[in-house]
C-alpha positions in Angstrom: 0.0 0.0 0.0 1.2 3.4 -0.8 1.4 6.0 1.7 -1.0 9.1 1.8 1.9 11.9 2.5 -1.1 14.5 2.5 -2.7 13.6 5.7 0.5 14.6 7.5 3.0 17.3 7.2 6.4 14.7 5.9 8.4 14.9 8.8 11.0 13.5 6.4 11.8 14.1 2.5 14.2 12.3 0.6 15.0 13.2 -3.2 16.7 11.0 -5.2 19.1 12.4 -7.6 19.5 11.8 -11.3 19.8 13.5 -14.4 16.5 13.0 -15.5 15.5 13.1 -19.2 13.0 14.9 -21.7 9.9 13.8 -21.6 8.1 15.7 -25.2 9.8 16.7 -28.3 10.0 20.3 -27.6 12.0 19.5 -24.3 14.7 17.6 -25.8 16.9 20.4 -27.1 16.8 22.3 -23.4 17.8 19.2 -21.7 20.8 18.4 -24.0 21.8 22.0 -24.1 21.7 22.1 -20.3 23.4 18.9 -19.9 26.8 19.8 -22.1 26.7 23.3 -21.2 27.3 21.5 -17.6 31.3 21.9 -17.0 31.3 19.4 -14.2 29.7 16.8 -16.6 31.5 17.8 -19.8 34.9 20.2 -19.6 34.7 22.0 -23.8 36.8 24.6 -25.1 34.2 28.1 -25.4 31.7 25.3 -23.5 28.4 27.7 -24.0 29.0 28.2 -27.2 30.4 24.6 -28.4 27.7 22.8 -25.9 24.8 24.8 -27.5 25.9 23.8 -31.2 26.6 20.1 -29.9 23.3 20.4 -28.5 21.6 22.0 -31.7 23.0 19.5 -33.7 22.2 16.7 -32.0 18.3 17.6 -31.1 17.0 16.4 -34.5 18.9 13.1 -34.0 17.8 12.5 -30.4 13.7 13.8 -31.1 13.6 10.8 -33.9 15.5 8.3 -31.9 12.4 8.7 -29.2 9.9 8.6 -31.9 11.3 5.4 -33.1 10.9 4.6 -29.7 7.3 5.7 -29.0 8.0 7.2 -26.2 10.1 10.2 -24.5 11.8 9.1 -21.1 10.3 7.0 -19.0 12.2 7.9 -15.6 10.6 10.3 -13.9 6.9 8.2 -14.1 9.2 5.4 -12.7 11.4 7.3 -9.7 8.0 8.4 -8.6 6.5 5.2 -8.6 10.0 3.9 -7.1 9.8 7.1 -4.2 6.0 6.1 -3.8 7.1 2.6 -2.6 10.5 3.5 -0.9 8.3 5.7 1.5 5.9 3.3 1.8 8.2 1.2 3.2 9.8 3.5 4.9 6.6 4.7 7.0 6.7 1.1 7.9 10.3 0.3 9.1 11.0 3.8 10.8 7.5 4.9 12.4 9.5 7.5 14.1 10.4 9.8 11.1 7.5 9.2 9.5 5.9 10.5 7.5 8.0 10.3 4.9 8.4 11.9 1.4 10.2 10.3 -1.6 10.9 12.3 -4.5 12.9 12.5 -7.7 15.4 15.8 -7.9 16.4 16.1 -11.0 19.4 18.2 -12.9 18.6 18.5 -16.6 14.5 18.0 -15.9 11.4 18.7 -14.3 10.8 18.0 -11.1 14.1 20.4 -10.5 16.2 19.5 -7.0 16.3 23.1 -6.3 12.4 23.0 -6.8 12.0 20.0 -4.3 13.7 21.3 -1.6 12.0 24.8 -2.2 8.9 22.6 -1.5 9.9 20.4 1.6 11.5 23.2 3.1 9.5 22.5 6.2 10.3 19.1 6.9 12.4 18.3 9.8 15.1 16.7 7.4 15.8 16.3 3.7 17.6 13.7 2.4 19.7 14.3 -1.1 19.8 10.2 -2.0 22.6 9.7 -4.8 20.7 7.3 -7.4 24.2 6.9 -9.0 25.5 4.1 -7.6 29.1 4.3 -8.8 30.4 8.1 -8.1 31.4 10.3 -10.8 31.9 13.9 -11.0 29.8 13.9 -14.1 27.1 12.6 -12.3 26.6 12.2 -9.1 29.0 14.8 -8.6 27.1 17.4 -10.9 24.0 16.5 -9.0 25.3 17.4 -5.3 27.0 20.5 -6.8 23.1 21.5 -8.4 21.6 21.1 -5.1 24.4 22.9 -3.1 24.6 26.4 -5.2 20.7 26.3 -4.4 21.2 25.6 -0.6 24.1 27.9 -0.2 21.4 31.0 -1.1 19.0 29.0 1.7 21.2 28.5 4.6 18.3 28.1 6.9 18.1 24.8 5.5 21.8 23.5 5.9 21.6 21.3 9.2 18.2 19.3 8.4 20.4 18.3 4.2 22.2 15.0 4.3 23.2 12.9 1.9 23.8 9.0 0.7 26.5 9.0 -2.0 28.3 5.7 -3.3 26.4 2.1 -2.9 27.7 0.2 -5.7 30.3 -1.7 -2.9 26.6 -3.2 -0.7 27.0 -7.0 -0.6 22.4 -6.3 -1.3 23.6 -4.7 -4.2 25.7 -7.0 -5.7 23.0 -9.8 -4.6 20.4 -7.8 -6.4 22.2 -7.3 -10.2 23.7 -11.8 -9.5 19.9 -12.8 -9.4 18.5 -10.3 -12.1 21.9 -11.6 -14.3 21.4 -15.2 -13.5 17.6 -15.2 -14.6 18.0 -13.6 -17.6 21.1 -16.0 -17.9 19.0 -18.8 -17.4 16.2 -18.3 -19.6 18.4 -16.8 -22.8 20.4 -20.2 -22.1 17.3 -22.1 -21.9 15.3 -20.8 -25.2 18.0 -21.3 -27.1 19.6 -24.4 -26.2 22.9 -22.6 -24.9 25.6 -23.8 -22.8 27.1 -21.6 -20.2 30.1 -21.4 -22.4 27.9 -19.7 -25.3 27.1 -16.6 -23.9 29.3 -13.8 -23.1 28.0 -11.1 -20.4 29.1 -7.8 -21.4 28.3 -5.1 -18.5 28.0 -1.7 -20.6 28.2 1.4 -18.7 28.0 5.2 -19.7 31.5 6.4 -20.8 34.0 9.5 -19.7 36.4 11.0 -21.8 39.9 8.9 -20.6 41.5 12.0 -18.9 38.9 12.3 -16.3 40.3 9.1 -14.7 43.5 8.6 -15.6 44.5 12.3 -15.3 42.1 14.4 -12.8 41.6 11.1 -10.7 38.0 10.5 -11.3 37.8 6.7 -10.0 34.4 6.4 -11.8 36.0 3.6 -13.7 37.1 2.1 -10.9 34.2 1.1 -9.1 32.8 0.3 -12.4 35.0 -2.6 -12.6 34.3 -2.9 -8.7 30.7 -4.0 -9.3 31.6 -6.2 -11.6 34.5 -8.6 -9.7 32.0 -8.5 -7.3 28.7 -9.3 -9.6 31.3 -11.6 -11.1 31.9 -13.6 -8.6 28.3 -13.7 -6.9 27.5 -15.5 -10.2 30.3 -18.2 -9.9 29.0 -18.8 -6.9 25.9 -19.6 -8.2 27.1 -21.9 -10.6 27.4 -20.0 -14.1 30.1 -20.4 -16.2 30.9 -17.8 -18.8 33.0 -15.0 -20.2 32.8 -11.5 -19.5 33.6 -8.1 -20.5 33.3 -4.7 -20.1 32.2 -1.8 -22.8 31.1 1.6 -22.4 28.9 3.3 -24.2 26.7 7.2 -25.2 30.3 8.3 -26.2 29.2 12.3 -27.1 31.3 15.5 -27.8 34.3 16.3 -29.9 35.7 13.4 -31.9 39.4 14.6 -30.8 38.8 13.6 -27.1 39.7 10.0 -26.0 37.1 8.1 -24.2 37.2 5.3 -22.3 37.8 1.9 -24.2 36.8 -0.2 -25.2 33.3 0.6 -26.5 30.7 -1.8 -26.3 30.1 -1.9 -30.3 33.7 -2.8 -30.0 33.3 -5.7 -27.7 30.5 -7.0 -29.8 32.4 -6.8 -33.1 35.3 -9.5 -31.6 32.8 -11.7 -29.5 33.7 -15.1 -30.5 29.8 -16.5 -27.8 26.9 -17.7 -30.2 24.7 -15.1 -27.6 25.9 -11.7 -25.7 23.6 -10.8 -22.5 23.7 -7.2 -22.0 23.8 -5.4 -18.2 23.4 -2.0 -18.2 25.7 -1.7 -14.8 25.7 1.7 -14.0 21.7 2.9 -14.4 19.0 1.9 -11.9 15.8 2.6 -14.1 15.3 1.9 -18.1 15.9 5.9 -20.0 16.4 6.0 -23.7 20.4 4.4 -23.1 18.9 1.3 -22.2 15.5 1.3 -24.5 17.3 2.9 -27.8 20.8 2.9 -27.0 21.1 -0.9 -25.9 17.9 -2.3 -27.0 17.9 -1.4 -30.6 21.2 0.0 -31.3 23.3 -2.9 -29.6 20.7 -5.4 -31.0 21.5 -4.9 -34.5 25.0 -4.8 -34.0 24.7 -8.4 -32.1 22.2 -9.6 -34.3 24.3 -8.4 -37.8 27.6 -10.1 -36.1 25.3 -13.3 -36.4 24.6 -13.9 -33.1 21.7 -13.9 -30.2 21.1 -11.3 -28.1 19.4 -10.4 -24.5 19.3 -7.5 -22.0 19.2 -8.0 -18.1 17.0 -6.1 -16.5 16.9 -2.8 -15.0 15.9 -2.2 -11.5 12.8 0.0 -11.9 10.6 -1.2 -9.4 11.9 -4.6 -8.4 10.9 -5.2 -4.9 14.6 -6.2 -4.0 15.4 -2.4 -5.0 12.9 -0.8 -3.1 14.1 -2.6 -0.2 17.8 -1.7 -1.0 17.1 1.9 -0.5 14.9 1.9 2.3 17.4 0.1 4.0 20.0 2.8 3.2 17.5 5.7 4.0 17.0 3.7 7.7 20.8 2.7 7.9 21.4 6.4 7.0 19.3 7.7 9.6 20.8 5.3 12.3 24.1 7.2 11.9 21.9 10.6 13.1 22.0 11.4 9.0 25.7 11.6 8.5 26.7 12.4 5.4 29.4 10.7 3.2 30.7 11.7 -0.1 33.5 10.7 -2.2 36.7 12.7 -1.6 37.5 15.3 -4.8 39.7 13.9 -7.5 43.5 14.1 -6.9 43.7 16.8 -9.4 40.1 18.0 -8.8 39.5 20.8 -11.4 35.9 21.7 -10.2 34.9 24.8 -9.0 32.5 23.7 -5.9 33.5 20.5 -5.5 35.5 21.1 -2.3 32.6 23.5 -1.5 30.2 21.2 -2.0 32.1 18.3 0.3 32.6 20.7 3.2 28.8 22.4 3.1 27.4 18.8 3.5 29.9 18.1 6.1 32.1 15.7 4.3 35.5 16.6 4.5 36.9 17.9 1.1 40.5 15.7 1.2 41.7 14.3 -1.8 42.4 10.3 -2.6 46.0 9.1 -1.1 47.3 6.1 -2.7 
């Protein structure tokens, strides 16, 4: 059963950060030119200029690949419906700050963080819940940074904000992408008469241009791989036996910069499996990278290379999921709402990143190897 959050004023909120996505035709080209005029996401030479053009020149390409799709982004119907249950369950396992609130805050989108907080200003505390689950500083990163140049012109609001950054290392985590992996596993093996030994599983995961990690330290890439050994070997354990590999993919901006390899069209091309099962590693709710991007693009490219294809699962509303986070909102609150971010990069070149650590009372040091 849902929870009715209108009977009582939410004692407390919790937003859950993510980029969000257009939802009509005529929304598409403010959301991409938001997104790569965004220097903490994308760092461009002249980068109002060069992101509005990349932006202009890409809205025609983006508007038909949703048509194609027959629908704009799904993901703010499904973080409500996920914040609709994750309070639900909340009000259940932690009577004593109930009731609660759970919201989607987005950066590119409508419903805007700044927006949400503006409108649970009067709850005893607000929660900023990273839905990245691997820490970048073009994501998660950007996200905290959105919400802290709005709360730095509301200080009134500073000591009810915490926040839950970086999941991806949960032992529920891991458990939850093994057993959506080894269903889908099992039942592409089982329709078409595979062994084990047939199918590769290629995790895919949104790309950075190289330098962020190997020169300004991001370590996005890092727990990337992370999630994996761990996935990886949560499915041994369970008895699969296959190949894997990583890709990355939604490589965007100017053709000169290097991004992290290889890509996933690149993985597919030298798979020597008769079937590739596709994990899209990094996102917690299906968006137009895992419906277009995945779906159709990678399809053809498996299914022209001659071989079967299959996509696990996203977590949407998976009950395991909802119980993941409502577990890390009550664990969170159990630590009277301490806050822990990832430490800036070692060369950190953002402008409120520090800022942003110390305001939500996470100390600003940098990575020592």
């Amino acid at each position: 059963m849902i929870s009715d959050t209108t009977k009582k004023p939410t004692k407390t909120a919790i937003l859950l950060l993510n980029m969000g996505g257009p939802e009509s035709a005529d929304e598409v080209h403010p959301y991409l030119k938001e997104l790569f005029q965004d220097r903490e996401l994308l760092r461009l030479p002249v980068q109002k200029i060069l992101g509005n053009f990349i932006a202009w020149r890409r809205t025609p390409f983006i508007q038909q690949r949703y048509e194609e799709l027959g629908q704009y982004s799904p993901t703010r119907k499904i973080m409500e419906q996920q914040g609709e249950h994750i309070a639900a369950s909340l009000d259940n396992i932690s009577p004593e700050t109930a009731p609660h609130a759970c919201v989607p805050g987005f950066r590119y989108a409508v419903p805007r963080t700044g927006d949400e907080l503006e409108r649970f200003r009067d709850a005893e505390r607000i929660i900023l819940f990273s839905h990245y689950p691997q820490h970048s500083c073009s994501t998660s990163g950007s996200s905290l940074c959105d919400a802290y140049r709005w709360l730095k012109n509301h200080s009134e609001l500073k000591n009810k904000i915490s926040v839950i950054d970086r999941w991806w290392d949960r032992e529920d985590y891991t458990d939850l992408w093994a057993k959506l992996i080894e269903k889908k596993f099992r039942e592409f093996t089982s329709a078409h008469s595979l062994q084990d030994e047939d199918v590769l599983i290629l995790y895919s995961a949104h790309s950075l241009p190289e330098a962020y990690c190997l020169e300004k330290g991001d370590r996005y890439n890092r727990e990337i791989k992370g999630s994996i050994e761990n996935i990886e070997k949560s499915l041994k354990e369970l008895g699969l036996q296959h190949n894997h590999a990583l890709g990355w993919q939604s490589k965007v901006g100017p053709k000169r910069t290097k991004w992290l390899t290889p890509s996933t069209p690149e993985v597919i091309e030298r798979t020597k499996e008769k079937g590739i099962l596709i994990v899209p590693i990094a996102f917690t709710t299906d968006h137009i990278e895992t419906l277009d991007e995945i779906d159709i693009e990678f399809r053809e490219y498996v299914e022209d290379a001659g071989k079967l294809f299959s996509r696990a699962d996203c977590f949407n509303l998976e009950d395991a999921f909802i119980q993941l986070c409502s577990k890390l909102v009550r664990e969170h609150i159990a630590v009277s709402y301490e806050s822990s971010i990832r430490p800036c990069c070692e060369n950190c070149v953002g402008l409120d990143c520090a800022a942003m650590r110390e305001f939500f009372s996470s100390t600003p040091v940098h990575y020592q190897e």
